[in-house]
C-alpha positions in Angstrom: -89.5 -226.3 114.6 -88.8 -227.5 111.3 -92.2 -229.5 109.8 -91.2 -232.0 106.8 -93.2 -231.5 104.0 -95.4 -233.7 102.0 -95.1 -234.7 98.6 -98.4 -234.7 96.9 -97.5 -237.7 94.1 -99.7 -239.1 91.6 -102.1 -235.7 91.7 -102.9 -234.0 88.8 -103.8 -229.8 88.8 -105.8 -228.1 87.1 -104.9 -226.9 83.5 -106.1 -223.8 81.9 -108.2 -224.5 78.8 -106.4 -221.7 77.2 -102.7 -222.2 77.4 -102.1 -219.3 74.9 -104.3 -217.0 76.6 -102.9 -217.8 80.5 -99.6 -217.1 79.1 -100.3 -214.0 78.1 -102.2 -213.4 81.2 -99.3 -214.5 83.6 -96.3 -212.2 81.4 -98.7 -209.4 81.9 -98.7 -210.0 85.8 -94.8 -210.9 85.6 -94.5 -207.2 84.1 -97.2 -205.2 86.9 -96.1 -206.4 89.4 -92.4 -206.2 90.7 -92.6 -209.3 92.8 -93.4 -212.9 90.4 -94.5 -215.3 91.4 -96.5 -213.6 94.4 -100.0 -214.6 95.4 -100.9 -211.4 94.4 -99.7 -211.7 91.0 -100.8 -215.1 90.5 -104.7 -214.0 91.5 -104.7 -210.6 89.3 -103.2 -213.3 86.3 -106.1 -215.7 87.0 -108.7 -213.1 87.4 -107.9 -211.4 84.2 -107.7 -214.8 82.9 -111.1 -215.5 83.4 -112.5 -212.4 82.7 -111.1 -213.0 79.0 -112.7 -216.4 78.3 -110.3 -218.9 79.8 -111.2 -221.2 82.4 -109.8 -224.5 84.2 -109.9 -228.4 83.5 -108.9 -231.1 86.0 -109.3 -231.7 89.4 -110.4 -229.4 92.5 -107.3 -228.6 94.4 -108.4 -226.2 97.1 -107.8 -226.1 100.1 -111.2 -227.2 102.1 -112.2 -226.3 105.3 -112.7 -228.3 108.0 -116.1 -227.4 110.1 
């Protein structure tokens, strides 16, 4: 079954505060790991991202749970 996909229009994500800084971050994952862009490379990029100072601005775009 092919499901059509949605465009999300007019919504902004979250930028890092650091541009320099995630750059870095993300050619270090692009060189670890064979396999870029991977969830797994983007997560290790972020991570090490944070743990050097950087964080996020703009909106919360997770995904959130129904209950």
């Amino acid at each position: 079954m092919i499901v059509p996909s949605r465009k999300l229009e007019n919504v902004a994500s979250p930028k890092p505060t650091k541009p320099k800084l995630w750059a870095a971050k993300k050619a270090a994952a692009k060189r670890k790991f064979k396999v870029y862009p991977s969830a797994y490379a983007n997560a290790w990029a972020a991570k090490q991202y944070k743990a050097a100072g950087g964080g996020w601005t703009g909106p919360d775009n997770r995904v959130k749970r129904k209950r």
